[in-house]
N, C-alpha and C positions, 0 to 999 in steps of 0.2 A: 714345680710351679711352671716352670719352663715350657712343658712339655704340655700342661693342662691349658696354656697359651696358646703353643700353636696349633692346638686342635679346636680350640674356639677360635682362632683366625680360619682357618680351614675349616670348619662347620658356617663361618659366619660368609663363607665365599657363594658368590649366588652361580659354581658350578658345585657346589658339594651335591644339591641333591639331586642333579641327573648324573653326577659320578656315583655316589651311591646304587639309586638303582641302577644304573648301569654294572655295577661291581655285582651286583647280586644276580642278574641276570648271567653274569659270564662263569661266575662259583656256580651256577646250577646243572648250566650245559655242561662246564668242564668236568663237574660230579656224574653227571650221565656220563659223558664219553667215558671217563675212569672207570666206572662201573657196567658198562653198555650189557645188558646179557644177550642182544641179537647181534647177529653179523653185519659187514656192510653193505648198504642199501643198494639195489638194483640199479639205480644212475651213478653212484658213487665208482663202482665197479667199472660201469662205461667210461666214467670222466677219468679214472686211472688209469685205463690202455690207452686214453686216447692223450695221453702225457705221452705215450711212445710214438705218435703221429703229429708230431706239432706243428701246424698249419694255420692259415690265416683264415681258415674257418671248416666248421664244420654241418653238415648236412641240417640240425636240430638247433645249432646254435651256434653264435659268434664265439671267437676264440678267444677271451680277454680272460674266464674262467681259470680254463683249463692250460694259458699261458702260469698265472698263477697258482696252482696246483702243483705242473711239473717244479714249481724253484723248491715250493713247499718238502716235495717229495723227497728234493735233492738235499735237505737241509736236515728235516726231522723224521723222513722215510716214513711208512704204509701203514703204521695201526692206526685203531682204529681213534682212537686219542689223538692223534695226529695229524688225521685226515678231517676228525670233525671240531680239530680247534680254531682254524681258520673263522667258517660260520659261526662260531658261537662267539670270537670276537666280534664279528661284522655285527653279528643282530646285538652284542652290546651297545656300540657304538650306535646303533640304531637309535637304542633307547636313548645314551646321552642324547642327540640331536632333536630329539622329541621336545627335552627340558629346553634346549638352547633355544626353540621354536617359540616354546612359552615367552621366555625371557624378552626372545625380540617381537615380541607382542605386550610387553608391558607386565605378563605377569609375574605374578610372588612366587616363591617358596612353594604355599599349598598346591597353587596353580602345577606349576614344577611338580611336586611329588604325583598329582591326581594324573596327567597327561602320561608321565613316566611309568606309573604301576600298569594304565591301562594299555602300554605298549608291551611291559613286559610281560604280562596276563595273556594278550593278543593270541590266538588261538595259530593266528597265520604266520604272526613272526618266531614264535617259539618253534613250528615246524621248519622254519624255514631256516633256521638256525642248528637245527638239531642236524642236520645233515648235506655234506658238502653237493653242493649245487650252484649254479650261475643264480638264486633268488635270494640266498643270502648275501651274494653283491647288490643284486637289483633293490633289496631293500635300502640297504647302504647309501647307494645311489642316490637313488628318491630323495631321501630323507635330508640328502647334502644337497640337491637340488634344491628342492622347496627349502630350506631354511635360506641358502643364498637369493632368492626366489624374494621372501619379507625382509629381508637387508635389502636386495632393491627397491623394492615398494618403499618403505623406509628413505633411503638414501641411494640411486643410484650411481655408482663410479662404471668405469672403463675397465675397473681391477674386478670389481665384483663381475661384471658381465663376461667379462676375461672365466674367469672362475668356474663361472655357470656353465658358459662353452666346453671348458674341461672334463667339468663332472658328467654335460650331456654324451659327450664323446666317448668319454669312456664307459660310463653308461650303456652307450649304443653297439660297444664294443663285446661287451656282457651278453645283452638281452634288447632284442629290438622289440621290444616292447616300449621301450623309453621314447619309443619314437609317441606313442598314447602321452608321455609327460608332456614333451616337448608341444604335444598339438593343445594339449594344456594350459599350457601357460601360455601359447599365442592367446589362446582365446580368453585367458582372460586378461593380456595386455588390452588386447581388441576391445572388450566389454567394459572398460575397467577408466575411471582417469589418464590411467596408467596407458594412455594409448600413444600420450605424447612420445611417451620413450620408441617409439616406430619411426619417429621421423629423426632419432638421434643416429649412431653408430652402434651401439651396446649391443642392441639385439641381433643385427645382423651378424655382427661380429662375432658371438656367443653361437649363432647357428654354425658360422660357417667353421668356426674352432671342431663342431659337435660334427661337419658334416667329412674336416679334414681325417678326425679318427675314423670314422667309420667306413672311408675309403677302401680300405684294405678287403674289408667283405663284402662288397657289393664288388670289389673287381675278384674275387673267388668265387663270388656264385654266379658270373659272368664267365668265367672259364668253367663252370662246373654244369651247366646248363640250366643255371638260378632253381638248384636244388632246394634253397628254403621254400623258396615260392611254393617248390612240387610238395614238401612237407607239409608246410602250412595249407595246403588246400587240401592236400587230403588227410590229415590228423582234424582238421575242420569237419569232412564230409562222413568220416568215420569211426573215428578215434573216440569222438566229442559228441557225434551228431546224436545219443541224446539226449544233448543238454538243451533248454530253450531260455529264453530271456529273461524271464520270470527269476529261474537258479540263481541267474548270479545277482540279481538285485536281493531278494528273500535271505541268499547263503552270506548273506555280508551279517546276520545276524551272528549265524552260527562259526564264520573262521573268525569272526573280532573276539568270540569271547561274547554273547549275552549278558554280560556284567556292562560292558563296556556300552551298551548299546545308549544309555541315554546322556553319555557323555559324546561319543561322536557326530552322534542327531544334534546335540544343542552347540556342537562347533559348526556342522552346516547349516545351521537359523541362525546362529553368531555373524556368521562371515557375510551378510544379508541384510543385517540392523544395522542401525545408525553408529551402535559404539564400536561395530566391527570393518564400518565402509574404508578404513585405510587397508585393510588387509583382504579385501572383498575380492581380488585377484585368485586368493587361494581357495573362495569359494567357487568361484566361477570353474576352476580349474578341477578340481574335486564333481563339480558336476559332469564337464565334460568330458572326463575322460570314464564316467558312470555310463553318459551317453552313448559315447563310442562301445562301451562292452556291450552293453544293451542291445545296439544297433547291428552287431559283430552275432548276436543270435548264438554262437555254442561256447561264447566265453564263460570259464570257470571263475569260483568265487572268489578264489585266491587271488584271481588277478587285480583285484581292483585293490587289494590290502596294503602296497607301498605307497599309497595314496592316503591311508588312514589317518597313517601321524600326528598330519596338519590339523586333523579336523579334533582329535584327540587336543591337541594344543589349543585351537579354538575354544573348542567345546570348558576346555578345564580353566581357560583365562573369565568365560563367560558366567562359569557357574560361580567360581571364586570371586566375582565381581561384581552379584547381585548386592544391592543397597539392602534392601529388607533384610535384619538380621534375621527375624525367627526362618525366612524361607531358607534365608542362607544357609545357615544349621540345620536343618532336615534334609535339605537336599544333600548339604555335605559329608552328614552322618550316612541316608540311604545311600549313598556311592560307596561309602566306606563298607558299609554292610555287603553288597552287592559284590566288590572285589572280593573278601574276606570271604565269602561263599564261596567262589570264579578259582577259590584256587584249586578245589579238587578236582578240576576239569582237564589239569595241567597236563595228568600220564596219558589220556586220550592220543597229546600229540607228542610229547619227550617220554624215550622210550627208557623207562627205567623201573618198569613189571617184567616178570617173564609172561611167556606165554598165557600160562593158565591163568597165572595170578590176575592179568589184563583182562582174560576174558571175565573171571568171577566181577572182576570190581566193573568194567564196563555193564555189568547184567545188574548189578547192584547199584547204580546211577542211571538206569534206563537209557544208555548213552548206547544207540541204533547205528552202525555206520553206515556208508553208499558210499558206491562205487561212482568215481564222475566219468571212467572207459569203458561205460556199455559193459563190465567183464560182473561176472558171479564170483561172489564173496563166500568165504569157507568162515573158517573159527575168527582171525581176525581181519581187523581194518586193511582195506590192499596195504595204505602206508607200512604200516609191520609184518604183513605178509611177505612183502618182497624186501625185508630181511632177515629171512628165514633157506634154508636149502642150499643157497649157493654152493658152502662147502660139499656137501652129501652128492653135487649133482659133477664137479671137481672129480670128487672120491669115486663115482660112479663109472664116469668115463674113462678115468685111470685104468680101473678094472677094465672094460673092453680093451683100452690098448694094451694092455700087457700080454691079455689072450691072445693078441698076433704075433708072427711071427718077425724075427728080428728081421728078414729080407720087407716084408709086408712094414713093419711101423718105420723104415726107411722113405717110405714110400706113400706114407697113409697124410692125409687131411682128414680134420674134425670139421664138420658145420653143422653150424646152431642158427635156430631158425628169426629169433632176435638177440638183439645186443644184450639181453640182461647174460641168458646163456652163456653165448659168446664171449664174454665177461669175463664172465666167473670161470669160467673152464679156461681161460687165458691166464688169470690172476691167481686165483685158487689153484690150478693146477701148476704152479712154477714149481713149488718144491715138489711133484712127482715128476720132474721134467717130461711134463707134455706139451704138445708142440701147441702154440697160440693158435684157439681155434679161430675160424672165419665163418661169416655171415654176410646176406648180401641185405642187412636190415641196416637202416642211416648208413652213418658214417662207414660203416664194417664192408658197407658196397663199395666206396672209393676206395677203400683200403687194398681192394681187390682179392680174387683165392689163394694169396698166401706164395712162398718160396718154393712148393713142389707144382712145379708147372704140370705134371703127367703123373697124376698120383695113380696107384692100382687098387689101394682102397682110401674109402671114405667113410667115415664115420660119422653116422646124424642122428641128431637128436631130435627124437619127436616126426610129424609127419607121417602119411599113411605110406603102407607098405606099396599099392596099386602104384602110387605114383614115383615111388623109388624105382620102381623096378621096371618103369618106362625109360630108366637113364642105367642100369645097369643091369649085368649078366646076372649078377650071385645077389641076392638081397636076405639077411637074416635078420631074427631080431635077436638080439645078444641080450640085452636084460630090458629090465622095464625099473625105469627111476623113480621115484616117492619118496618122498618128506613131510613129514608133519607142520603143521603152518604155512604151509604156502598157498600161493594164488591157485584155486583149482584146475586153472587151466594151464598151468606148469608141470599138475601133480601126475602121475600112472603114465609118462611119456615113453616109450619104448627108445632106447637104444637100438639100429642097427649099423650091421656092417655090412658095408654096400663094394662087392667085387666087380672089379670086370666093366669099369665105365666105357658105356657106348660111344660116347659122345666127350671129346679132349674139353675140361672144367674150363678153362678161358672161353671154349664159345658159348659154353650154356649160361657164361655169369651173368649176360645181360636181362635173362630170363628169372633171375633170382633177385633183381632190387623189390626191395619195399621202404620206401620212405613214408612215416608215419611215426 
């Protein structure tokens, strides 16, 4: 009897049901990671070597990630269960805050469960969850943002503003992208009632907390020669370039989840109406930083999705609050329908098909991917593509260096022509001890060419032979690498081994960055 008590106190608590889905969401990922049949992800790979470079930033991103990462590493070490239980508690917690959003908007239970399913459904938080990256913070973030965000609207204190500074800071720390929140929610203190709070202390306060973390990287990419800036402009001009404006307004249908779509829509016409004008803040802000991607012209879809949340939260307080019962009941049923469809769309983005099996079921849901890097798609989505090969590409290079001779692999450098490479032949290749290769792509540029200052060979991956052999005496191709699933333009790369450098690897390194 005891026991059937405390679970009706605990059921009757108005955090059960975004603990609940929250719990369900974190059993799914961690079943994936347990069971993963692919290797790990192409960044995941990058964010692991760069636990061996711990610095107060990195070329592609702030360091707050990958601070986090290394303790991770040091605690419960490198599988792949490991690596990706971090994110998949972050995007739980996601969900909670989804329910708590409701909550501090007045809603019930139903409210709660509708807002919470359609975070965990999310097409963009379930990716983003599935594998370690700075997005599975930036969701995090967000979502602790914005709900401290309606606690002020609600009630502001100096503690909550205090707070908000915190989450933006560290936020900023992560992904400068949260610089889009922050311009957010000026505008809609701006726009908003809520303008009075300008003339208090809170907000200033709250920035200048958000602007003392972020110090750290803005004075690295001051000694670095404001390398993001050079990233960002050119992942902008070519990376991205072609995506247009259109994409990311259109693609918000397809990363939320098309189930989701007429619950998101009726939290942005919620936050607008009369019964929603005290929370009108996180409409305004939901718009603006739409704006901003808009106006930014090669922003992808993904980016506007830690934005979602709120309007999830709206949308489900508004639909559960309509007076008219028969409307209420149809609408609440066709949402229910709509999810309960929404869920085979799941494997799309958590990876727990093998290869084939993904391709048959993807052909058998008419589910088409696209590439958003201008790159040519093979059998599957890039997302699963680039986890596929690493190890084979590891196993490959192996093979060339063993072919040399013990004076020569004394004496030899690997270079890979981006980070994913670089990577994986760093990480995958430790147990055949081979030497961590180098690249002059992001970060792998500041890292610089490595411990043999006057190597006699080099070993590269990929690239044509003409241009090898304008930097060296001897250029061979030793094999040619391929793997099934992977990005085509990874796949038939030749290995060579390049003797007899013309030219000592420190002066040409300046000729090899690629930041993108």
């Amino acid at each position: 009897m005891e026991d059937k008590s405390t679970f009706r106190a605990l059921a009757a608590s108005p955090l059960f049901i975004p603990a609940l889905f929250a719990g369900l969401k974190l059993i799914m990922h961690l079943l994936a990671n347990a069971f993963a049949p692919f290797e790990l992800f192409r960044d995941e790979l990058y964010y692991i070597v760069s636990t061996d470079h711990l610095e107060a930033g990195y070329v592609d991103h702030p360091p707050l990630s990958i601070w986090i990462l290394a303790v991770s590493r040091m605690l419960f070490g490198d599988s792949v269960f490991a690596i990706r239980a971090l994110p998949a508690f972050a995007g739980a917690a996601a969900v909670f805050l989804t329910g708590m959003m409701v909550r501090e908007m007045g809603g019930g239970r139903m409210a709660q469960a509708f807002a919470c399913a359609a975070s965990l459904l999310s097409l963009a938080v379930i990716a983003a969850s599935t594998f370690y990256s700075m997005n599975a913070w930036d969701m995090l973030f967000w979502s602790l943002a914005l709900l401290l965000t309606l606690q002020i609207a609600r009630e502001a204190t100096m503690r909550r503003w205090g707070l908000l500074g915190v989450v933006l800071g560290l936020g900023l720390l992560n992904k400068i992208s949260v610089l889009w929140l922050g311009a957010g929610l000026f505008a809609g203190l701006l726009l908003t009632p809520h303008r009075s709070e300008l003339r208090s202390q809170g907000p200033w306060i709250a920035g200048g907390i958000a602007l003392l973390f972020f110090v750290p990287y803005i004075l690295w990419n001051a000694a670095n020669d404001w390398a993001h800036l050079e990233f960002i402009r050119n992942a902008s001009s070519m990376k991205y370039g072609g995506l247009d404006r259109l994409d990311v307004l259109l693609g918000q249908i397809t990363v939320n989840n098309p189930a989701t779509l007429p619950l998101w829509l009726a939290g942005l016409v919620f936050f607008f109406t009369k019964s929603g004008r005290p929370w009108r803040i996180a409409g305004v802000f939901a718009v603006t930083v739409m704006l901003i991607l808009i106006v930014n012209g090669t922003s992808k879809p993904e980016y506007f999705a830690p934005a979602v949340p709120v309007l999830f939260a709206g949308g489900a307080v508004a639909l559960t609050g309509l007076r008219h019962i028969v409307l209420r009941r149809v609408l609440h049923g066709t949402v229910a329908v709509m999810f309960a469809l929404s869920v085979g769309s799941i494997p799309i983005v958590l990876p727990i098909l093998s290869a084939e099996r993904f391709t048959a079921y993807a052909s058998a849901i008419g589910f088409e991917s696209k590439s958003m890097e201008s790159q040519r798609l093979g059998t599957l989505p890039q997302f699963y593509a680039d986890m596929h090969g690493w190890k084979d590409l590891a196993a490959t290079v192996d093979t060339v260096y063993r072919s040399l001779s013990d004076e020569e692999r004394s004496a030899c450098v690997i270079y890979a022509r981006n980070y994913g490479q670089a990577s994986a032949i760093t990480f995958y290749g430790r147990p055949y001890g081979l030497p961590a290769a180098v690249s002059g792509h992001n970060s792998y540029f500041l890292w610089g060419p490595g411990p043999v200052t006057d190597p006699r060979v080099v070993i590269i991956v990929g690239g044509r032979q003409s241009d090898h052999e304008r930097g060296f005496e001897e250029v061979t191709i030793a094999t040619v690498y391929s793997s099934p699933h992977i990005m085509p333009y990874e796949d038939h790369k030749p290995i060579y081994v390049c003797r007899g450098p013309k030219t000592a690897l420190g002066d040409l390194w300046k000729s090899v960055k690629l930041y993108i």
